[in-house]
N, C-alpha and C positions, 0 to 999 in steps of 0.2 A: 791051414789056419788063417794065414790072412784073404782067404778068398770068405771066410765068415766073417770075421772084422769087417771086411769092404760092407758084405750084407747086412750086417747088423748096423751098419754107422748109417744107410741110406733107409733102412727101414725108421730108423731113430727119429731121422729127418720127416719123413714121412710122418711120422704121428704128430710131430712137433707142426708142422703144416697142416695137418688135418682138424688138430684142437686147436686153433685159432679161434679164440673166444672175440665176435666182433664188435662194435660199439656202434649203433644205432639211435641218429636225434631224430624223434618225432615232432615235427611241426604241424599242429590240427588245433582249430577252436574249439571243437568237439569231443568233448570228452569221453564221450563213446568210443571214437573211431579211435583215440590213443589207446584207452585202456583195451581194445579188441585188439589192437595190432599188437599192444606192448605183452601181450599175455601168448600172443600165438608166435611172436620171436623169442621171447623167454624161454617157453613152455619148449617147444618145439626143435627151435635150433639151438636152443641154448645162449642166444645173444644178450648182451648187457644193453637194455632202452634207458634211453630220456626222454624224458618228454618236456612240450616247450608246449603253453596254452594262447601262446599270441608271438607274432614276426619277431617282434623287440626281444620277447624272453627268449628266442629259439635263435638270433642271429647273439646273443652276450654268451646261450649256451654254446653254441658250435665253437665259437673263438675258446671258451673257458676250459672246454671238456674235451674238444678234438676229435668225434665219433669218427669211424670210418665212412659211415654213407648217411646222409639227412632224408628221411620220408616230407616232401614238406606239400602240403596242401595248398590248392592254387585258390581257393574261394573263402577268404577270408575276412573279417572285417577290421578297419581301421587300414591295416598297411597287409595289400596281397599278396599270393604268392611270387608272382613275378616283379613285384618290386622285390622281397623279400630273398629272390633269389637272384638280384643284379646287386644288392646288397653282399652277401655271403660272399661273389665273387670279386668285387673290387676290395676285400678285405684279405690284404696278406696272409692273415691266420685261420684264415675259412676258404680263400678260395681254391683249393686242390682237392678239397671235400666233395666226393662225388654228390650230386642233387637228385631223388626221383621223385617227378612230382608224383602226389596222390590225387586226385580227382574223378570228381563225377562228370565232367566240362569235359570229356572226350571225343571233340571235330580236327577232323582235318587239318583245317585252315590254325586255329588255335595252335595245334600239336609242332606245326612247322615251323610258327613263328619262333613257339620255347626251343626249339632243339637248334634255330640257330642264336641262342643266348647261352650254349655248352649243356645241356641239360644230361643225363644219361641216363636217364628214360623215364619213362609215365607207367604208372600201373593205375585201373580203374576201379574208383568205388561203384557200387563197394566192392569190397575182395571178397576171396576166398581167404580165414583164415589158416585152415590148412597147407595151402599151398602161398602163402603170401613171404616166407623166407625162400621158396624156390624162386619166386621172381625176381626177389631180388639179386640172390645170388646170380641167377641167367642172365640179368640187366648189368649188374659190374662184373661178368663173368671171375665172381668165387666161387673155389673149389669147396666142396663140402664135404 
């Protein structure tokens, strides 16, 4: 009897882990590329999206809402990605938020300088919707 208990407490755990419903802030001027992404994490993995249409409304959302990981686009206008993400992190209440940037800007020289500003990792536009919650997941290594 209790060698069932044991197993039912750790399978319990298990589900309770596994429906971990995630919280994702979009940051993209384009409203395309939100509503494609926000529809293929919804749809797909099941995740709760926000979306932010400019740096300003995406860095008041992260602090406000506390997503687990921010999508945030490096080619923006007004205030860029990378300002937009030296922001996020000198902000006590944003900065443990993991960052992946979204970009079509994918060199090199570019990608090395962001990763040594904490980044944890770059996916390319465009995506695949399909596979665009596995990336992310494989980039903050979640379990799915």
């Amino acid at each position: 009897m209790s060698n069932f208990r044991y197993a039912r407490q750790s399978v319990v755990r298990w589900e309770k882990r596994s429906n971990v419903r995630r919280r994702v802030l979009i940051i993209d001027d384009e409203a395309d590329i939100r509503e494609v992404a926000a529809l293929s994490l919804e749809t797909i993995a099941g995740w709760e999206v926000i979306q932010a249409a400019s740096a300003v409304e995406g860095v008041r959302k992260a602090a406000e809402q506390q997503p687990d990981a921010i999508l945030l686009d490096l080619m923006m206008p007004d205030v860029d990605g990378r300002t937009t993400l030296i922001r996020l992190q000198h902000d006590p209440l944003t900065s443990k938020i993991p960052v992946l940037l979204l970009t079509a800007k994918v060199q090199s020289y570019d990608l090395e300088s962001l990763k040594d500003l904490g980044l944890a990792g770059v996916l390319p536009k465009p995506f695949d919707p399909t596979t665009l919650s596995d990336q992310i997941s494989a980039a903050l290594r979640w379990q799915k």
